[in-house]
N, C-alpha and C positions, 0 to 999 in steps of 0.2 A: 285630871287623870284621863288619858287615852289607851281606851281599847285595845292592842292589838292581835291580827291575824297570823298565826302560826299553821306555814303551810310545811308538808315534811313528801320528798317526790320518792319513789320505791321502786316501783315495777315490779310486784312479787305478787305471784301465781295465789290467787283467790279460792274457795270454792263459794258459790251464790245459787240460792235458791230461788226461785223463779212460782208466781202463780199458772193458773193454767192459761190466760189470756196473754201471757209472758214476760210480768212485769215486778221485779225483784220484791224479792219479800227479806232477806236477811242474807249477810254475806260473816262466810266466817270465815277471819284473820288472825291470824296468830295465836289462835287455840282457844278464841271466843269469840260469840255470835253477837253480832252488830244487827238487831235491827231496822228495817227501812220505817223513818218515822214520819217521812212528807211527800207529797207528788214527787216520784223520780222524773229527772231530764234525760231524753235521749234521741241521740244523735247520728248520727255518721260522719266521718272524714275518708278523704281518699288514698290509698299507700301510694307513693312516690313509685309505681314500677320502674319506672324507666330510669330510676337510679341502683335498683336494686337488681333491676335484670332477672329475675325469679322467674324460671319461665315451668309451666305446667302444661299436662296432656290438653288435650284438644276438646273440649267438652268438660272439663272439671267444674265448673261454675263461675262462681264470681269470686275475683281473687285478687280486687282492689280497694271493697269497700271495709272500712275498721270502725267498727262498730263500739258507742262510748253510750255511758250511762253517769249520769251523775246525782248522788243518791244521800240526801241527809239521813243520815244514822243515827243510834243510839245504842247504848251494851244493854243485849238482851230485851227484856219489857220492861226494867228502870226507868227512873227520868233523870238517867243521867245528863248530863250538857248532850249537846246534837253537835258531831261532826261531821264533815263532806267526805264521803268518800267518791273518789273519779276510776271508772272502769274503762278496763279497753280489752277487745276479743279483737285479735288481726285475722286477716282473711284466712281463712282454711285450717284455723284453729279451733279448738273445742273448748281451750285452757282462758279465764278469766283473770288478765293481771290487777292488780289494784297499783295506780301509776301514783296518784297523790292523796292524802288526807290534809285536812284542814282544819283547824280546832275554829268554831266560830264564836 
């Protein structure tokens, strides 16, 4: 018998709760709280400007860097099974999509 990995891609708008040193504590999807159950990963990637052409005022900040976190979870403080959830905040957003889950 082999294992497999069921990954499911979304991109739908999260809300994620954060400690005070900045580092997720619980993301709620779909009208229940996922717990963070392991060291989160996190990252950066760059937005493609120069294909999107997006251009902003002169002084607004930084409006290339897309900011990922990837976060094993669990429902609630259960021991339910532990899924991956992958975040992404793009530049000049405040909004948290959740891009993939992954049943492990």
């Amino acid at each position: 018998m082999t294992a497999t990995v069921s990954e499911t891609t979304l991109d739908v708008p999260v809300d994620v709760r954060f400690t005070a040193a900045g580092a997720p504590l619980a993301v709620r999807y779909d009208g229940r709280v996922w717990a963070v159950a392991a060291e989160p990963l996190h990252w950066f990637t760059r937005d493609s400007w120069w294909e999107t052409q997006q251009t902003v005022p002169v002084g607004v900040g930084n409006v290339v860097d897309i900011e990922h976190w990837r976060l094993q979870v669990r429902l609630g403080s259960s021991t339910s099974a532990m899924r991956t959830f992958e975040l992404r905040r793009n530049p000049l957003s405040e909004q948290w999509l959740l891009e993939t889950i992954t049943d492990n």
